[in-house]
C-alpha positions in Angstrom: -184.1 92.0 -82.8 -186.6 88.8 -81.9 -188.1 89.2 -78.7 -191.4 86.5 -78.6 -195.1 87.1 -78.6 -195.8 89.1 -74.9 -197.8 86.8 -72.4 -201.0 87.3 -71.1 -201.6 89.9 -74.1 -205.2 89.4 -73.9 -205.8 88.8 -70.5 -203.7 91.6 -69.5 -204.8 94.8 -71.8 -208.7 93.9 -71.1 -207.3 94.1 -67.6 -206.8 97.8 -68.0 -209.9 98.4 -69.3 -208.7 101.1 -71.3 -210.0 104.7 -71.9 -209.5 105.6 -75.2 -208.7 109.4 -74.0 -206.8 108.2 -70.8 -203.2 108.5 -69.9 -200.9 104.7 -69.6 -197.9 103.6 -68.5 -195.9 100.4 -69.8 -193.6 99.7 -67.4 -191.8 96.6 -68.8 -191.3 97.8 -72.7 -188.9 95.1 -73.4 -190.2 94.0 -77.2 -193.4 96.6 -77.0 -195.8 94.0 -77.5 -198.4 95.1 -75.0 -197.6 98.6 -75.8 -198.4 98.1 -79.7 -202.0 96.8 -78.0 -202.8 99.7 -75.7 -201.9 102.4 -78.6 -204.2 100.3 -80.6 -207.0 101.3 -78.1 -206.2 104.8 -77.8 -207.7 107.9 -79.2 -205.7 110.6 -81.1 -205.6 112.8 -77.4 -204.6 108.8 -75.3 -200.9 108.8 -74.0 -198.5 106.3 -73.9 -195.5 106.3 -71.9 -193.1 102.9 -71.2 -190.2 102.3 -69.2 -187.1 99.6 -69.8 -183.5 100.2 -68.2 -182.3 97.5 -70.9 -180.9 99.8 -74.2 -181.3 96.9 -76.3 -184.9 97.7 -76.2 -184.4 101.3 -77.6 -184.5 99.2 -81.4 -188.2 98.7 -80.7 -189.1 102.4 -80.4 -192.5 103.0 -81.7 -192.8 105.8 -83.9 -195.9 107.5 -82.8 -196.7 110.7 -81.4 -198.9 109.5 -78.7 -195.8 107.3 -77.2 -193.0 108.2 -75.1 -190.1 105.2 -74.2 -188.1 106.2 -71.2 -184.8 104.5 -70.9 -184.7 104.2 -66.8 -185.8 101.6 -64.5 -189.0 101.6 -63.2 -188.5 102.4 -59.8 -188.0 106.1 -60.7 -191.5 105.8 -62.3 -192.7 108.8 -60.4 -189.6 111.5 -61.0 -189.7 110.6 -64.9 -193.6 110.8 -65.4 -193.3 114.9 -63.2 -190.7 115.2 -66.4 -192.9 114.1 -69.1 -196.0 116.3 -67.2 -197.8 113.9 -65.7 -199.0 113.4 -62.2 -202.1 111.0 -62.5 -202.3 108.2 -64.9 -205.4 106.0 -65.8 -203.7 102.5 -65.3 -200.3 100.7 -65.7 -198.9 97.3 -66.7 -196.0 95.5 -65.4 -194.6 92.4 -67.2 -191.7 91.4 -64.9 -189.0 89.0 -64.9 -186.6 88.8 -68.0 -187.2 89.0 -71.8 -186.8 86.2 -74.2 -184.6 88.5 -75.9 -182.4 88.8 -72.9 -182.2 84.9 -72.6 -181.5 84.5 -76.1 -178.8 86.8 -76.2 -176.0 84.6 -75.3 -173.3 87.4 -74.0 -175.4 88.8 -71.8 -175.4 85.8 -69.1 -179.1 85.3 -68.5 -178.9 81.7 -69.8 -177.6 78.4 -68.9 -177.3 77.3 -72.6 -174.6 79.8 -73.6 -171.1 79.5 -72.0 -170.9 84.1 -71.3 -169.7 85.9 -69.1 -171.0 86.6 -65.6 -173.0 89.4 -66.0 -177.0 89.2 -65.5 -177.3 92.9 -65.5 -180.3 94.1 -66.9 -179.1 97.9 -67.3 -176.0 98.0 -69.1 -174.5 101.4 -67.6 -174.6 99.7 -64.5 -171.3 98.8 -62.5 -172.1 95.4 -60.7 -171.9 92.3 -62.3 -172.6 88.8 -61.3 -169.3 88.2 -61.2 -168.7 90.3 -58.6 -171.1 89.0 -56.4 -170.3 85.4 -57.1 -166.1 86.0 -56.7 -166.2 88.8 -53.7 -169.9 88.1 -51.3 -168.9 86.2 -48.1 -169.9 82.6 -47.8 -172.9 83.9 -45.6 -174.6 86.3 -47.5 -174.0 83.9 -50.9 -176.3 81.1 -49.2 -179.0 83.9 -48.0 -179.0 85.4 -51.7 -179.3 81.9 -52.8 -181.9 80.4 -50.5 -184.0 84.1 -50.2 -184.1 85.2 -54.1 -183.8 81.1 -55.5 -185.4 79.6 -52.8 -183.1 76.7 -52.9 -183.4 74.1 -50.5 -179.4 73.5 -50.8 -178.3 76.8 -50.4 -175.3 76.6 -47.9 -173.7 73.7 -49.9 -174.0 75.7 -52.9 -172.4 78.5 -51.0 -169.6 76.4 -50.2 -168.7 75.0 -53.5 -169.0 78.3 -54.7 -166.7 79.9 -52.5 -164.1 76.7 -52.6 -164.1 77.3 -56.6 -163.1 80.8 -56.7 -160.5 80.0 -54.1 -158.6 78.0 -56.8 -159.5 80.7 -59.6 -161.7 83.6 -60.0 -165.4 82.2 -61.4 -165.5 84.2 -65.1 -168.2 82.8 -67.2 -171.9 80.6 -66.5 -170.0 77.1 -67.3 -167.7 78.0 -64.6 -169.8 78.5 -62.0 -172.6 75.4 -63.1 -169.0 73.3 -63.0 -168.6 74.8 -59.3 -171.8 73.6 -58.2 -172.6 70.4 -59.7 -172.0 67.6 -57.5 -174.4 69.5 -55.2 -177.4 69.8 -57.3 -179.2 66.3 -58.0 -179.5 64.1 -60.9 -182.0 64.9 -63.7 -183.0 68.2 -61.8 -180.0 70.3 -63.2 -182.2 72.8 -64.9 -184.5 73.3 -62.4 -181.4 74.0 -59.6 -179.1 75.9 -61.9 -182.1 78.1 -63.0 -183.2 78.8 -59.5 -179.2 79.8 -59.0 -179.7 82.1 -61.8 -182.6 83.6 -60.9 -181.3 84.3 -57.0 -177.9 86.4 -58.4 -180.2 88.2 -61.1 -182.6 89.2 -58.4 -179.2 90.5 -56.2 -177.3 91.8 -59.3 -180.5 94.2 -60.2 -181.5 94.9 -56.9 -185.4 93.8 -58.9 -187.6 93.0 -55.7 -186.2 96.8 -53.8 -187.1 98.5 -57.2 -190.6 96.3 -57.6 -191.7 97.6 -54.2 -190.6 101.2 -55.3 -192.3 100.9 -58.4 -195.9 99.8 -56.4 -196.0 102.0 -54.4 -195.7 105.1 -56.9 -197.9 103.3 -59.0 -200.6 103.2 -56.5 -200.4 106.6 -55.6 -200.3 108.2 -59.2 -203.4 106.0 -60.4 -207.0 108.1 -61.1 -209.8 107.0 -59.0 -211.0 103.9 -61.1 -207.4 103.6 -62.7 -206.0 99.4 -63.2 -202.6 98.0 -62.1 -202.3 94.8 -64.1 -199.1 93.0 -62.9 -197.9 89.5 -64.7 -195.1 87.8 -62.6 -192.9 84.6 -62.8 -191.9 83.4 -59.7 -193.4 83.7 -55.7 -191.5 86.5 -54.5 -192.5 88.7 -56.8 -196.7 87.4 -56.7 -196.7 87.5 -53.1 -195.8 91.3 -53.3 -198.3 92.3 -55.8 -200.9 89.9 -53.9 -200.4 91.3 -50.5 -200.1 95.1 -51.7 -203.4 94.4 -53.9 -204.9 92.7 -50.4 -203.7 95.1 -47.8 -202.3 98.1 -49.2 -198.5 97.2 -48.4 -195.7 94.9 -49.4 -195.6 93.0 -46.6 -199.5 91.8 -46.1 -200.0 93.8 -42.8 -203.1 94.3 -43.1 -204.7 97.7 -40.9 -208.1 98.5 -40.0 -209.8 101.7 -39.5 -212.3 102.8 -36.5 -215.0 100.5 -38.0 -213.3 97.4 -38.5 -212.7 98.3 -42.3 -209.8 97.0 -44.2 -207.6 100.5 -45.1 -206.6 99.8 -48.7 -206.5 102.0 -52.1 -206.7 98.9 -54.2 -210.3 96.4 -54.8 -209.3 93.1 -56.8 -210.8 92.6 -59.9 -209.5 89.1 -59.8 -209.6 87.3 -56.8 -207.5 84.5 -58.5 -204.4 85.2 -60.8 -204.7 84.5 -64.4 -202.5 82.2 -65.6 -202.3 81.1 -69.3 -204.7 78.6 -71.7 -203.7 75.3 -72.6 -203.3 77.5 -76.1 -200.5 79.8 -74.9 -198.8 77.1 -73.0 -198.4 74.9 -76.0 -197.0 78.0 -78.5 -195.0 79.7 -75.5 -193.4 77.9 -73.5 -191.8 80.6 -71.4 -195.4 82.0 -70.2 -196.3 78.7 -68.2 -195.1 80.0 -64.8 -197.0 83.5 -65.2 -199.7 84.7 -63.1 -201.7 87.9 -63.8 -203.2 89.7 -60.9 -205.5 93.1 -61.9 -206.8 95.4 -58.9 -208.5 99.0 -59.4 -207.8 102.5 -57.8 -210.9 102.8 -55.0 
C-alpha cells in the first residue's frame, strides 16, 4: 500500500527529543513513517504506541514487540493508553490532515481527480458520509460549514448552488457536486476553491477540529514533566489551535494570569516560529509545502 515519505521527519522526531527508555505515542500512524523513526531511537525497555481510525493503515503494522497500533481515533487517546497501562507518556506526535494514501485512493472521495463517491470519511465503521451532509444540511448551516471549516470567501453562493443541484437530483459522486458549483468559483482558481470545498465537508464529515481539541488536551495532561508535543498541521484552523493551546494553555488563546502577573500554562515553546519545510522537501514532496511544525515541552 504506497503512502509517501512522512513530512517534517527530521524536524519533527528531534522535536521529541527522544529518551531511549521513555514511553511515545504516534498519534497519526497513517503509513508509520515517523513511527519506524522513534522505534529506531528506542531502547529494548522504549514503548511505542500509535493511533489511526483509518483500517487501511492496519497493512502497515510494525512487527515489533516494543509497538502497539490502536485502531481508534485519537480523541479517545486517554481511555485506550489506561487499557494499554499507561498513564504518563514522555512525548507525542501528531501529523494531521489526510494521508497521501487517502487522496490516492480514488473510492474513497478525498480527491478532486477521481470521479467517487461522496464519502470523505476517514473511519470506515462510521455512519455519516459526505453525501449526507451535502444532500440533507439546510442551506444555512452548508454556507457556515463552508465558510468556517474552508474559509471560502463565496460560501453562501456555494450553498445555494449546492442546495439548487440536489433539488433536481440527489448529489452522489465528487464530479457531481464540482458540476453543482462551478459557475460560482472563478477562472483558473478551480483547485484552490474546490479543495477548500473539500476540506470544509471533511472537516464536518469527521467531526476533526472537536476531536483535535480532545486529543490536546489529554495530551497535555498525560505528558512527564519535560515530555514534547510535536504537532505538524496543514491548514489555519488547525495551527491556530495548537498555537494558542502551546501559548496559553487553552484552545481558544484566553490567556489567564495568576496572583503575580504570570502566564498559567503547562506548555514552554521550544519553537517560537513553526517549522515549515526546506526548499529540499518542497521540491521532492509536494504535499508538505503548506505544513507547519510547532514543538512545546511539559513545564
Amino acid at each position: 500500500m504506497s503512502y509517501h515519505s512522512p513530512v517534517l521527519l527530521t524536524e519533527s522526531i528531534d522535536g521529541l527529543s527522544i529518551n531511549p527508555d521513555g514511553i511515545y505515542v504516534d498519534v497519526t500512524f497513517g503509513g508509520g513513517g515517523h513511527s519506524r523513526s522513534i522505534l529506531q531511537q528506542l531502547s529494548e525497555r522504549g514503548r511505542l504506541y500509535a493511533f489511526d481510525q483509518d483500517s487501511d493503515a492496519l497493512a502497515n503494522n510494525i512487527d515489533d514487540n516494543r509497538f502497539t497500533l490502536i485502531h481508534e481515533n485519537f480523541k479517545y487517546l486517554k481511555s485506550f493508553l489506561r487499557l494499554e497501562g499507561v498513564r504518563k507518556i514522555d512525548g507525542l506526535l501528531a501529523d494531521l490532515g489526510v494521508s497521501s494514501h487517502q487522496f490516492d485512493e480514488g473510492q474513497r472521495g478525498f480527491s478532486i481527480r477521481f470521479d467517487a463517491a461522496l464519502d470523505l470519511r476517514m473511519d470506515q465503521r462510521q455512519k455519516q458520509t459526505a453525501k449526507d451532509i451535502v444532500n440533507s444540511e439546510s442551506e444555512t448551516r452548508l454556507k457556515e460549514i463552508l465558510s468556517l471549516y474552508g474559509e471560502m470567501p463565496n460560501a453562501g453562493r456555494i450553498a445555494n448552488a449546492i442546495v439548487a443541484a440536489r433539488q433536481q437530483k440527489t448529489i452522489e459522486t465528487t464530479f457531481e457536486l464540482c458540476k453543482a458549483v462551478e459557475k460560482y468559483i472563478p477562472r483558473n482558481q478551480e483547485n484552490k476553491y474546490l479543495a477548500m470545498m473539500f476540506q470544509a465537508l471533511r472537516i464536518e464529515v469527521n467531526a476533526e477540529l472537536e476531536a483535535l481539541e480532545m486529543m490536546l488536551k489529554q495530551a497535555v495532561d498525560i505528558l512527564n514533566p519535560g515530555g514534547r508535543l510535536v504537532v505538524i498541521s496543514y491548514h489555519s484552523l488547525e495551527d491556530r489551535m495548537v498555537k494558542n493551546l502551546i501559548k496559553s494553555g487553552n484552545i481558544e488563546g484566553n490567556i489567564e494570569k495568576d496572583f503575580y502577573g504570570n502566564m498559567i500554562t503547562s506548555l514552554k515553546p521550544i519553537t517560537r516560529k513553526p517549522i515549515t519545510p526546506s526548499d529540499e522537501e518542497l521540491q521532492e514532496n509536494n504535499r508538505s509545502r503548506s505544513a507547519k511544525l510547532r514543538i512545546a515541552e511539559k513545564k
